[in-house]
PDB file with one MODEL, atoms N, CA, C and O in Angstrom:
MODEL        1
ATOM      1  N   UNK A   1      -2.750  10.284  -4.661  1.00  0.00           N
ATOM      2  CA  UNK A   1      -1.913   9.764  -3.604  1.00  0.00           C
ATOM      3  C   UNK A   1      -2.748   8.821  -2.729  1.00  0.00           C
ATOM      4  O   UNK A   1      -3.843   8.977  -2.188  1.00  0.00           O
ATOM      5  N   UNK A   2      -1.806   7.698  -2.762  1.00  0.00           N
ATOM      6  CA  UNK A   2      -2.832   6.543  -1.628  1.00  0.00           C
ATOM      7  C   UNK A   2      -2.861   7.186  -0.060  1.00  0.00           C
ATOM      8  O   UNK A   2      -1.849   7.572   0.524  1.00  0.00           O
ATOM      9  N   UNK A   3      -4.122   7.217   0.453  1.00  0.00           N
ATOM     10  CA  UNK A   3      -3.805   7.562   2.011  1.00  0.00           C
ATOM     11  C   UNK A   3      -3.824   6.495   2.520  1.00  0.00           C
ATOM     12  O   UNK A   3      -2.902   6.485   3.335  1.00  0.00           O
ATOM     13  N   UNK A   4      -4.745   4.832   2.528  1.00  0.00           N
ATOM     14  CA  UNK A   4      -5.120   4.155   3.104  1.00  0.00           C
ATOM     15  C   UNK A   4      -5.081   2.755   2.832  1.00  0.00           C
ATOM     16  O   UNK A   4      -6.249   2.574   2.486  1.00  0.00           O
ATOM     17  N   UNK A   5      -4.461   1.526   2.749  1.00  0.00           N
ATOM     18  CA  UNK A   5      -4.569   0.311   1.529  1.00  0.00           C
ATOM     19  C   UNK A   5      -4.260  -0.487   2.736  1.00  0.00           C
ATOM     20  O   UNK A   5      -3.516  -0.178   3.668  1.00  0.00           O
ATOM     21  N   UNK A   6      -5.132  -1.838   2.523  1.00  0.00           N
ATOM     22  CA  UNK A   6      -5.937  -3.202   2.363  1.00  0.00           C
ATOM     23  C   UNK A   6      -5.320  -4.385   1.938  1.00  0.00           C
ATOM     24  O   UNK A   6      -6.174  -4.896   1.215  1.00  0.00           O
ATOM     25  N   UNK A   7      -4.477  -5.023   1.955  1.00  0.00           N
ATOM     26  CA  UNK A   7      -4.225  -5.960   1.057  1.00  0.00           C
ATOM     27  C   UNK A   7      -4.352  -7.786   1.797  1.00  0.00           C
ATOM     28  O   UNK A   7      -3.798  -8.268   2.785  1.00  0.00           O
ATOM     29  N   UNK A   8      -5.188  -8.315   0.932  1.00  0.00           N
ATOM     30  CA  UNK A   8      -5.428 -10.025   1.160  1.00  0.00           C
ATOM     31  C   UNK A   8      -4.451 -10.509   0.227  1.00  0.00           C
ATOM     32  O   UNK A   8      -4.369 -10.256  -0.975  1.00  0.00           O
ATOM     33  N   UNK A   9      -3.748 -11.212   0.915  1.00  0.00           N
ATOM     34  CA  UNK A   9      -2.395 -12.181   0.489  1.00  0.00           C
ATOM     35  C   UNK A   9      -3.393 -13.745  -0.367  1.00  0.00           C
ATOM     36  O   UNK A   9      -4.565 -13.982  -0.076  1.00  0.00           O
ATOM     37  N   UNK A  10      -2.720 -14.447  -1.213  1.00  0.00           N
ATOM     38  CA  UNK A  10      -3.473 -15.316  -1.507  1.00  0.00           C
ATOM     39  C   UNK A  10      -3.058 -16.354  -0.428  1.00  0.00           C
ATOM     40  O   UNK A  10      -3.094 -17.550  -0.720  1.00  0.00           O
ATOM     41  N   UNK A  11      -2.709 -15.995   0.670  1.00  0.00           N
ATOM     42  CA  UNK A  11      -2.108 -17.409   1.221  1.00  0.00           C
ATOM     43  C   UNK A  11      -3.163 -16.758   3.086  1.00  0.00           C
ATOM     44  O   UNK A  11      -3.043 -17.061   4.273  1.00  0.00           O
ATOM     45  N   UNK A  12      -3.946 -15.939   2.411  1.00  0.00           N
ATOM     46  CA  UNK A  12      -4.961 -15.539   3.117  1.00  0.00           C
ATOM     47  C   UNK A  12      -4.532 -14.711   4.511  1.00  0.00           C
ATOM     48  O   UNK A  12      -5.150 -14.890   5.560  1.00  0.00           O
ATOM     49  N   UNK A  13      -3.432 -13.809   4.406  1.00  0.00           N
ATOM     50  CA  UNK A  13      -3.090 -12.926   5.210  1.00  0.00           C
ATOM     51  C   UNK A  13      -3.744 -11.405   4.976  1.00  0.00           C
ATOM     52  O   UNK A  13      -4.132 -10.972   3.891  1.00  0.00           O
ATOM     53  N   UNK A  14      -3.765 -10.897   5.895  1.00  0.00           N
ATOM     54  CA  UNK A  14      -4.372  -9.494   5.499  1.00  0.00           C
ATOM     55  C   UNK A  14      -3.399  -8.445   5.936  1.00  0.00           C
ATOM     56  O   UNK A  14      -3.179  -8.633   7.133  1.00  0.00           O
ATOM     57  N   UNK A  15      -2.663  -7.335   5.447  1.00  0.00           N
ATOM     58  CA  UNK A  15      -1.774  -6.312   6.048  1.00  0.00           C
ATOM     59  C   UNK A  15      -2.957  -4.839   5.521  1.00  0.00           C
ATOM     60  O   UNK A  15      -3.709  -4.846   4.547  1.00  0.00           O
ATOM     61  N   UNK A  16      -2.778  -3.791   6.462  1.00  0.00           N
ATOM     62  CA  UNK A  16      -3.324  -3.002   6.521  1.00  0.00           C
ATOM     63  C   UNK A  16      -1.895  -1.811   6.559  1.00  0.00           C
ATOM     64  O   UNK A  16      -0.910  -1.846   7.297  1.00  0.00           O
ATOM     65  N   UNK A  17      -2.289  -0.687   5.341  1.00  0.00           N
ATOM     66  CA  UNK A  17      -1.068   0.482   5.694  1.00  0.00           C
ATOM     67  C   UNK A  17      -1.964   2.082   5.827  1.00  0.00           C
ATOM     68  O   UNK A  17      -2.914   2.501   5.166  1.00  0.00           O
ATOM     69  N   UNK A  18      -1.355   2.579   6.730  1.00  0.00           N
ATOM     70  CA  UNK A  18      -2.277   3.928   6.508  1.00  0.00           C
ATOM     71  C   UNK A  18      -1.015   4.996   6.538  1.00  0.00           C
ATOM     72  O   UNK A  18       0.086   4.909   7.082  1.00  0.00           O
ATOM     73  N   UNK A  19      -1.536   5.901   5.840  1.00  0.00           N
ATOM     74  CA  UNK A  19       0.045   7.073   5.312  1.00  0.00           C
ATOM     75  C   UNK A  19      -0.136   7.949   6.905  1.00  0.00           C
ATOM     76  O   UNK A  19      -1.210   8.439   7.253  1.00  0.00           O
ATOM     77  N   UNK A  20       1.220   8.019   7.793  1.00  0.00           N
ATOM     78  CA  UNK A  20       1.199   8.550   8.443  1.00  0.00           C
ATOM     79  C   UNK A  20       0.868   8.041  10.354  1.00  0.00           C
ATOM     80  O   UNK A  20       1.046   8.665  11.400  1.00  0.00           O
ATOM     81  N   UNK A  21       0.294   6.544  10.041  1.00  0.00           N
ATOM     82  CA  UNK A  21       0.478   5.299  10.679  1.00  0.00           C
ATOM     83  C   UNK A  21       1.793   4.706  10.980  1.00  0.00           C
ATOM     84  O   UNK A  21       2.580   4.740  10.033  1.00  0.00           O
ATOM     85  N   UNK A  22       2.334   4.028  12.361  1.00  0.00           N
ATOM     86  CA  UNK A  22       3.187   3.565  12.302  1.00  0.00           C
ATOM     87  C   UNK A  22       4.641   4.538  11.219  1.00  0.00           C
ATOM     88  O   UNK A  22       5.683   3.927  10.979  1.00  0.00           O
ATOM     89  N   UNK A  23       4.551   5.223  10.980  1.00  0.00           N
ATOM     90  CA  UNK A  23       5.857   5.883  10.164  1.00  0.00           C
ATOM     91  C   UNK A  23       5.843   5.549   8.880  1.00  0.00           C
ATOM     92  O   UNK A  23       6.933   5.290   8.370  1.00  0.00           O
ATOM     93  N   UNK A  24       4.347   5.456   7.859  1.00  0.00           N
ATOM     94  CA  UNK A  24       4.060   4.954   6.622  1.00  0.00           C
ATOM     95  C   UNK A  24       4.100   6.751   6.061  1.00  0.00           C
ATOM     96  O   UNK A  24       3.467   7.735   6.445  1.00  0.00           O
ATOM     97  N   UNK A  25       5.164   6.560   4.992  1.00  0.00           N
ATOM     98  CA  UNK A  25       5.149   8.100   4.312  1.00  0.00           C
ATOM     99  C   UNK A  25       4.721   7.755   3.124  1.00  0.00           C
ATOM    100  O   UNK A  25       3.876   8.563   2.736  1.00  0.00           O
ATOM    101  N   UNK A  26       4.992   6.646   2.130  1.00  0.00           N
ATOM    102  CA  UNK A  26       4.146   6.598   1.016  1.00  0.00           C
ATOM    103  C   UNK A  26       3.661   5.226   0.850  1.00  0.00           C
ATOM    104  O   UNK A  26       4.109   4.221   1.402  1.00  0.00           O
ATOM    105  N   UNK A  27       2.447   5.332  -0.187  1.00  0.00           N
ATOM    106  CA  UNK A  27       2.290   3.939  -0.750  1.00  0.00           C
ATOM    107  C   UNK A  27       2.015   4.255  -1.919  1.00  0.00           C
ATOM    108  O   UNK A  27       1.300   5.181  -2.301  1.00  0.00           O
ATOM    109  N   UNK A  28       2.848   3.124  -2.807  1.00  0.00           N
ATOM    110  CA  UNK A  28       2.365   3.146  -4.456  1.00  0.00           C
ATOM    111  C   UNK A  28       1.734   1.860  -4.614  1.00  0.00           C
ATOM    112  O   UNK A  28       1.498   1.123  -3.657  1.00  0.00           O
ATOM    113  N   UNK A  29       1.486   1.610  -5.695  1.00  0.00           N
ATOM    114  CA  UNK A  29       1.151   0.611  -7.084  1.00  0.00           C
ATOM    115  C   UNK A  29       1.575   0.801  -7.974  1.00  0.00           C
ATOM    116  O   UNK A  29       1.097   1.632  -8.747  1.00  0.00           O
ATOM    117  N   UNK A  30       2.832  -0.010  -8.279  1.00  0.00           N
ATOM    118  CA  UNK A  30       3.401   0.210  -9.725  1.00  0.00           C
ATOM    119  C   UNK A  30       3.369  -0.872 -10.385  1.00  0.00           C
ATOM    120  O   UNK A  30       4.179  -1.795 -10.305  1.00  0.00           O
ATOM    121  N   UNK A  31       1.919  -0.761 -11.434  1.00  0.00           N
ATOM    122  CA  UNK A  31       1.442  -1.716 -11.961  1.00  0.00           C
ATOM    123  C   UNK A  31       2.701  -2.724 -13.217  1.00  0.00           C
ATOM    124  O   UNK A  31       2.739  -3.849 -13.713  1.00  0.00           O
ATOM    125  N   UNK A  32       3.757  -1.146 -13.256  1.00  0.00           N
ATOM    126  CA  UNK A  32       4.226  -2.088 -14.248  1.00  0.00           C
ATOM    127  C   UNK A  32       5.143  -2.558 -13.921  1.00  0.00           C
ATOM    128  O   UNK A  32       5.603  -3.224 -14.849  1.00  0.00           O
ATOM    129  N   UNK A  33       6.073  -2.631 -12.564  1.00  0.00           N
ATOM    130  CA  UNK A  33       6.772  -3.256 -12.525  1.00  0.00           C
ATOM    131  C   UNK A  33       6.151  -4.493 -11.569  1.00  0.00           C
ATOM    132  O   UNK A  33       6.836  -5.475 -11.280  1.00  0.00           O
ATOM    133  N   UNK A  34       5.055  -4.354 -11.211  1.00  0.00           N
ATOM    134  CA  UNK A  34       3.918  -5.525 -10.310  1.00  0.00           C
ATOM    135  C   UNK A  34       4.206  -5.498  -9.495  1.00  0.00           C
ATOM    136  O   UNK A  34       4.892  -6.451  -9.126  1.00  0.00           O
ATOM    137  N   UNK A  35       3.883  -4.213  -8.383  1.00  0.00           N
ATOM    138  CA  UNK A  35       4.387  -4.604  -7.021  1.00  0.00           C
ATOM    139  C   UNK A  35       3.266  -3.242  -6.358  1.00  0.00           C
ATOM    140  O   UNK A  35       2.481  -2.456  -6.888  1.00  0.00           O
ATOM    141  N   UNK A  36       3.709  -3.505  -4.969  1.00  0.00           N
ATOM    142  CA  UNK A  36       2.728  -2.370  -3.862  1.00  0.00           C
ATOM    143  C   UNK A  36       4.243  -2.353  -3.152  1.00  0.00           C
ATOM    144  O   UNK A  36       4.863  -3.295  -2.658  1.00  0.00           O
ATOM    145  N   UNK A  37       4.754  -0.422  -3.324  1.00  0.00           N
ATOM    146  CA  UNK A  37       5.874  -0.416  -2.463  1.00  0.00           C
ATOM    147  C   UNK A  37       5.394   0.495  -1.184  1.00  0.00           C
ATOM    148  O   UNK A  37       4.851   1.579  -1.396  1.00  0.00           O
ATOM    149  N   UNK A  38       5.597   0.052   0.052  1.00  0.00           N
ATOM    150  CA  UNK A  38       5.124   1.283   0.870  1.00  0.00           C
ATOM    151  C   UNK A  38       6.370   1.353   1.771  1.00  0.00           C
ATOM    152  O   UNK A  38       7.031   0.402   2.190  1.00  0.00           O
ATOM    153  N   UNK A  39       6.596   2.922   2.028  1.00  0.00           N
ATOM    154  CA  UNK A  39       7.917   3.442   2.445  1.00  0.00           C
ATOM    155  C   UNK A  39       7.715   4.020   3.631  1.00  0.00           C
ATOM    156  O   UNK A  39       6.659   4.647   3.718  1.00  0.00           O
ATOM    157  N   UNK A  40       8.541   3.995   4.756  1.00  0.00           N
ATOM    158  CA  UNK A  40       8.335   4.278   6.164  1.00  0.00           C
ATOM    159  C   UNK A  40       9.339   5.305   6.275  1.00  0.00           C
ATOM    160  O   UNK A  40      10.316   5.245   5.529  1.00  0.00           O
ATOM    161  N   UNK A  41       9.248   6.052   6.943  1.00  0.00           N
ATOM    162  CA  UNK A  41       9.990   7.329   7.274  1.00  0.00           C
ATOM    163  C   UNK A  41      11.787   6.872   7.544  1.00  0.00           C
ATOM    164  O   UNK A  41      12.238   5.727   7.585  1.00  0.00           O
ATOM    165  N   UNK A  42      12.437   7.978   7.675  1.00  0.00           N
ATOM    166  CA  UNK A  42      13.859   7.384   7.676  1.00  0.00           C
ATOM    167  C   UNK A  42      14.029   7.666   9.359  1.00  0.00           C
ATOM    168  O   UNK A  42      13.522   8.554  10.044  1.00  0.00           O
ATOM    169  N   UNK A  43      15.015   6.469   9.771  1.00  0.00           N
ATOM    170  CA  UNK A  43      15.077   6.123  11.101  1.00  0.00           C
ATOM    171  C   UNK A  43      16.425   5.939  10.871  1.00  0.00           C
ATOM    172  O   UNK A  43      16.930   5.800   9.757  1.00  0.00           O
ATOM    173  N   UNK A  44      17.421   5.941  12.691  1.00  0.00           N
ATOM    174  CA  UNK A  44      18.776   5.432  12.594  1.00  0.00           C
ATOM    175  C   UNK A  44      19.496   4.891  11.607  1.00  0.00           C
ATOM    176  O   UNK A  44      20.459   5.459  11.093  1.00  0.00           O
ATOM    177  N   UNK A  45      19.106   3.848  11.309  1.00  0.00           N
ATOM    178  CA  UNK A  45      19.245   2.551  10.731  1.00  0.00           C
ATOM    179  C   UNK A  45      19.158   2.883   9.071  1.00  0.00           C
ATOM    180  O   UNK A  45      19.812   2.336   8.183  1.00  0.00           O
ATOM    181  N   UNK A  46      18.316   3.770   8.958  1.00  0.00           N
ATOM    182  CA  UNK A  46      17.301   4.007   7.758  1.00  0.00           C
ATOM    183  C   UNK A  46      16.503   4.305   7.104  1.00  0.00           C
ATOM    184  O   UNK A  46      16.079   5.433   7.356  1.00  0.00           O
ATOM    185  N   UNK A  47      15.780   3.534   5.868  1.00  0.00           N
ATOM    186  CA  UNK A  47      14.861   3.788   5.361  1.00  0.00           C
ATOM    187  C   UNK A  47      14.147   2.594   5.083  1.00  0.00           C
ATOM    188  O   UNK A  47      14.704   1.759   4.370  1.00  0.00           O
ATOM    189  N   UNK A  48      13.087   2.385   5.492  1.00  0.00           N
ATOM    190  CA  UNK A  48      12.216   0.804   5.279  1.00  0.00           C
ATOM    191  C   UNK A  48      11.257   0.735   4.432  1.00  0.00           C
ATOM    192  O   UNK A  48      10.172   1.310   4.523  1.00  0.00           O
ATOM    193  N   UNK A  49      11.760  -0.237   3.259  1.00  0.00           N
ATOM    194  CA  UNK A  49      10.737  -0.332   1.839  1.00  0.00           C
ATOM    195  C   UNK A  49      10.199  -1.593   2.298  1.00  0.00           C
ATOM    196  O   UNK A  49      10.998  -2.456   2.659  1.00  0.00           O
ATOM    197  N   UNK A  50       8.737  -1.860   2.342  1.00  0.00           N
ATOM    198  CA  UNK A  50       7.730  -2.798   2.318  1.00  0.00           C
ATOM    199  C   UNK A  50       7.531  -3.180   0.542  1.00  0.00           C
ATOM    200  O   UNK A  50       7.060  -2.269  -0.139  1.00  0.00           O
ATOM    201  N   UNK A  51       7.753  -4.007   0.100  1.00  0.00           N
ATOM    202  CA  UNK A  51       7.680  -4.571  -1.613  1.00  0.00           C
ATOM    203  C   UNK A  51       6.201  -5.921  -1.370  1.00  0.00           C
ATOM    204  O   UNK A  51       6.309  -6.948  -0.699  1.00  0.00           O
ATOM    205  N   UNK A  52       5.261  -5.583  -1.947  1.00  0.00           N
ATOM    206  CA  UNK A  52       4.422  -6.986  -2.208  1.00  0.00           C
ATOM    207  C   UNK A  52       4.289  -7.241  -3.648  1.00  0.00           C
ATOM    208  O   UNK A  52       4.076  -6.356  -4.476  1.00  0.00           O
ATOM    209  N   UNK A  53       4.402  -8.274  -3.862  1.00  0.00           N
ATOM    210  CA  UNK A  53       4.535  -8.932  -5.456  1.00  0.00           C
ATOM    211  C   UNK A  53       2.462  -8.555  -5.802  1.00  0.00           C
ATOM    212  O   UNK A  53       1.547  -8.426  -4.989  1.00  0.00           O
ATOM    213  N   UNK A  54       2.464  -8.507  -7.031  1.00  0.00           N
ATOM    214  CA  UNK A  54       0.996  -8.379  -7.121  1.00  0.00           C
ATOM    215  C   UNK A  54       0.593  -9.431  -7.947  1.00  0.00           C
ATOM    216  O   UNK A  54      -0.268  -9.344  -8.823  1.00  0.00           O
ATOM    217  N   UNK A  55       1.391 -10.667  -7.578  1.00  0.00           N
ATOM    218  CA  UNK A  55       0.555 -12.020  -8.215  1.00  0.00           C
ATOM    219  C   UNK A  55       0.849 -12.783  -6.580  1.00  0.00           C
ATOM    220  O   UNK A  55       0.706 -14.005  -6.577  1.00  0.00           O
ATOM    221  N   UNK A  56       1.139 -12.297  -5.583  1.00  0.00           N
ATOM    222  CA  UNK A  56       0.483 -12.912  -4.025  1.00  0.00           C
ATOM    223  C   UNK A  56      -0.575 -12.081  -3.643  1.00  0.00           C
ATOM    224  O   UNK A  56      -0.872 -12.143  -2.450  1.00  0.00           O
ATOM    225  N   UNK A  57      -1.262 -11.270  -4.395  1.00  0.00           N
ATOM    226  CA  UNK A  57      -2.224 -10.094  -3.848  1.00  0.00           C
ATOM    227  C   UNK A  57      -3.693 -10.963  -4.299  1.00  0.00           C
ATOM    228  O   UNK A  57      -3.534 -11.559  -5.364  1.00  0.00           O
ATOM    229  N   UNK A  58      -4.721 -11.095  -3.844  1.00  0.00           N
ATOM    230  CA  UNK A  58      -6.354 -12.040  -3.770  1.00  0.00           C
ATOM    231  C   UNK A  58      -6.828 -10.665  -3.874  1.00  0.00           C
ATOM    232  O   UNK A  58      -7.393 -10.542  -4.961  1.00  0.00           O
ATOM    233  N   UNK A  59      -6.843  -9.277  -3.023  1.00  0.00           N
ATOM    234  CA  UNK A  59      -7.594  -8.206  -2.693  1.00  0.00           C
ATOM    235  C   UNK A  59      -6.888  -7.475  -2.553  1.00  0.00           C
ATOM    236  O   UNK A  59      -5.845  -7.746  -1.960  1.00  0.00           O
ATOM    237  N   UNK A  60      -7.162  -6.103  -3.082  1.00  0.00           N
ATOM    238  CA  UNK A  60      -6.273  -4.955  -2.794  1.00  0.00           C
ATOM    239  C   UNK A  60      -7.208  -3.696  -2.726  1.00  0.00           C
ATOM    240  O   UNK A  60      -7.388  -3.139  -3.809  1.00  0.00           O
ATOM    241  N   UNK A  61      -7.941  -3.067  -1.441  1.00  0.00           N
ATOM    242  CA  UNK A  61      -8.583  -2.261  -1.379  1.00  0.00           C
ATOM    243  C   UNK A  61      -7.732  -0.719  -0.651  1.00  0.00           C
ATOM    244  O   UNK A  61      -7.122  -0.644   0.416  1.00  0.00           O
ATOM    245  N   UNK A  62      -7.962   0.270  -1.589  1.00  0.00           N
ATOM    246  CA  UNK A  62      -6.926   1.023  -0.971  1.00  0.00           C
ATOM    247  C   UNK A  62      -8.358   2.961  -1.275  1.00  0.00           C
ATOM    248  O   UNK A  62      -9.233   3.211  -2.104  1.00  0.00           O
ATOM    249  N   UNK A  63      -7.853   3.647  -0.221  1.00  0.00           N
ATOM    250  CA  UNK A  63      -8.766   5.018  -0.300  1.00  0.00           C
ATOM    251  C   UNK A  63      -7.339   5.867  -1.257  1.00  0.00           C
ATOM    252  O   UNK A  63      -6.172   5.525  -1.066  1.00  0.00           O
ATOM    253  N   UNK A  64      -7.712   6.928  -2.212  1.00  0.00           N
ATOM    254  CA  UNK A  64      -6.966   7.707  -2.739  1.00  0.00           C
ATOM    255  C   UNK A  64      -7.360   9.158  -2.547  1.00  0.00           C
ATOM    256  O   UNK A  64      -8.503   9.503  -2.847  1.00  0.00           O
ATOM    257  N   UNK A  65      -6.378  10.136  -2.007  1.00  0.00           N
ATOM    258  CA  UNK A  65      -6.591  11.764  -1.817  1.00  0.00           C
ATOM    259  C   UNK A  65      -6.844  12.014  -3.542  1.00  0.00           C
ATOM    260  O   UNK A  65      -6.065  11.488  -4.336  1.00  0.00           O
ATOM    261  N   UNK A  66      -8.034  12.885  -4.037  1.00  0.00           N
ATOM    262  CA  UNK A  66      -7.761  13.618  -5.142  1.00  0.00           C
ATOM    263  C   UNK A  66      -8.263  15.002  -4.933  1.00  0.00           C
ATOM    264  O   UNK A  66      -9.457  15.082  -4.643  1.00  0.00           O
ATOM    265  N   UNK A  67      -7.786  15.781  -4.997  1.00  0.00           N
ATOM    266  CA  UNK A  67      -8.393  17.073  -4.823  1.00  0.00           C
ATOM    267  C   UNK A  67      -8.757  17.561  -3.742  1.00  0.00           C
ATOM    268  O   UNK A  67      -9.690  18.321  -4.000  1.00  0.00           O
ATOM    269  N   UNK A  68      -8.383  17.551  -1.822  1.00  0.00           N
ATOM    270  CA  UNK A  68      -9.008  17.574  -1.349  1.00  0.00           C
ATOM    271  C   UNK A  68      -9.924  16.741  -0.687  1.00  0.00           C
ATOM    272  O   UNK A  68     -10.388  17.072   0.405  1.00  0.00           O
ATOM    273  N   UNK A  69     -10.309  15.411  -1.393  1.00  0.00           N
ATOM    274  CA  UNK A  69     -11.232  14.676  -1.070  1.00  0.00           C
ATOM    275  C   UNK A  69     -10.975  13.488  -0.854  1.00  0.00           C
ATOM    276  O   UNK A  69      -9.744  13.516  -0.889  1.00  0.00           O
ATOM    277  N   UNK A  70     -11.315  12.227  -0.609  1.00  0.00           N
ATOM    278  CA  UNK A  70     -11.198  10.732  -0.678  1.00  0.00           C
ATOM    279  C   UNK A  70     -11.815   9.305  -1.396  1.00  0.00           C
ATOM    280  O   UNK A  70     -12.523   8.510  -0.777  1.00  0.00           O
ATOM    281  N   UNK A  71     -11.514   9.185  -2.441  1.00  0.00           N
ATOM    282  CA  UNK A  71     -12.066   8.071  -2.989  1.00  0.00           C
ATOM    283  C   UNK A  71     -11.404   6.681  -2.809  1.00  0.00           C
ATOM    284  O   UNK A  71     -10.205   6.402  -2.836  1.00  0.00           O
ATOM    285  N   UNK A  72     -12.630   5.763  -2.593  1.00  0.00           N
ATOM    286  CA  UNK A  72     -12.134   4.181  -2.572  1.00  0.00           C
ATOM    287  C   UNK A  72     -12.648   3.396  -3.477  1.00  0.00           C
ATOM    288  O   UNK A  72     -13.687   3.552  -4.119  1.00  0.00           O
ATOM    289  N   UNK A  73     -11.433   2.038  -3.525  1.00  0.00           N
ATOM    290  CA  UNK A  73     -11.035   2.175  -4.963  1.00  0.00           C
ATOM    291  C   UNK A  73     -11.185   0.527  -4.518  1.00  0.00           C
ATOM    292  O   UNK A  73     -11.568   0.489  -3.349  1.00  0.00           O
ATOM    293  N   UNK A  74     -11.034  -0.596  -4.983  1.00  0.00           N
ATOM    294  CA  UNK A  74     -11.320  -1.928  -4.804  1.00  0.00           C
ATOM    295  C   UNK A  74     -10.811  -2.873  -6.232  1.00  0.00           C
ATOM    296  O   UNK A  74     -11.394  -2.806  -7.314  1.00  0.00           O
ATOM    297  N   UNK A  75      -9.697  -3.676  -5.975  1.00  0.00           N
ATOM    298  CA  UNK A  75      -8.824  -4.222  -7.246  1.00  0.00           C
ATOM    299  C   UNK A  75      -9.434  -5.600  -6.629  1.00  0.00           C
ATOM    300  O   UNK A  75      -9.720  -5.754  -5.441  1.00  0.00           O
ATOM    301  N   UNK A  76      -9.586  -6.616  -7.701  1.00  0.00           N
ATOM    302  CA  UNK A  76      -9.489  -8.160  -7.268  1.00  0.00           C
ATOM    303  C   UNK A  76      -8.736  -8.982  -8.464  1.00  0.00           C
ATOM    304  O   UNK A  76      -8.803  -8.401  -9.547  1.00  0.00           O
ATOM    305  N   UNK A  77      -8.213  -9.902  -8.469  1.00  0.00           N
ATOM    306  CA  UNK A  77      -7.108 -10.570  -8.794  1.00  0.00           C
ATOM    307  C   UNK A  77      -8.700 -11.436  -9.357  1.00  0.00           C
ATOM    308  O   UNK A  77      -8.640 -12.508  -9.959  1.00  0.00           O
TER     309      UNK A  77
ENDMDL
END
């Protein structure tokens, strides 16, 4: 499970998500459909899906829970 992710836009933006930040309940990488979805808790209104394409992604540094513990992990385009 991602706790923590990084991402450099190629158009040189940087967004930062942390699980439990701002109302961030998950973040994936779903390599195969090419995207970073991160999902924010449900509010009035809703439920708010964040979608980034992963051919606008330059950097994608993200920490992962396994066991108890925390590993970081570092993708480059």
């Amino acid at each position: 499970m991602i706790e923590k992710l990084e991402v450099s836009l190629i158009n040189e933006n940087v967004h930062n998500f942390k699980k439990g930040e701002f109302g961030v309940e998950k973040i994936e990488i779903d390599e195969d459909r090419g995207l970073i979805e991160v999902t924010y808790g449900a509010k009035e209104d809703g439920i708010k899906h964040v979608i980034i394409p992963l051919q606008n992604i330059e950097k994608c540094d993200y920490m992962e829970k396994v066991g108890g513990k925390v590993e970081s992990e570092v993708e480059k385009k």
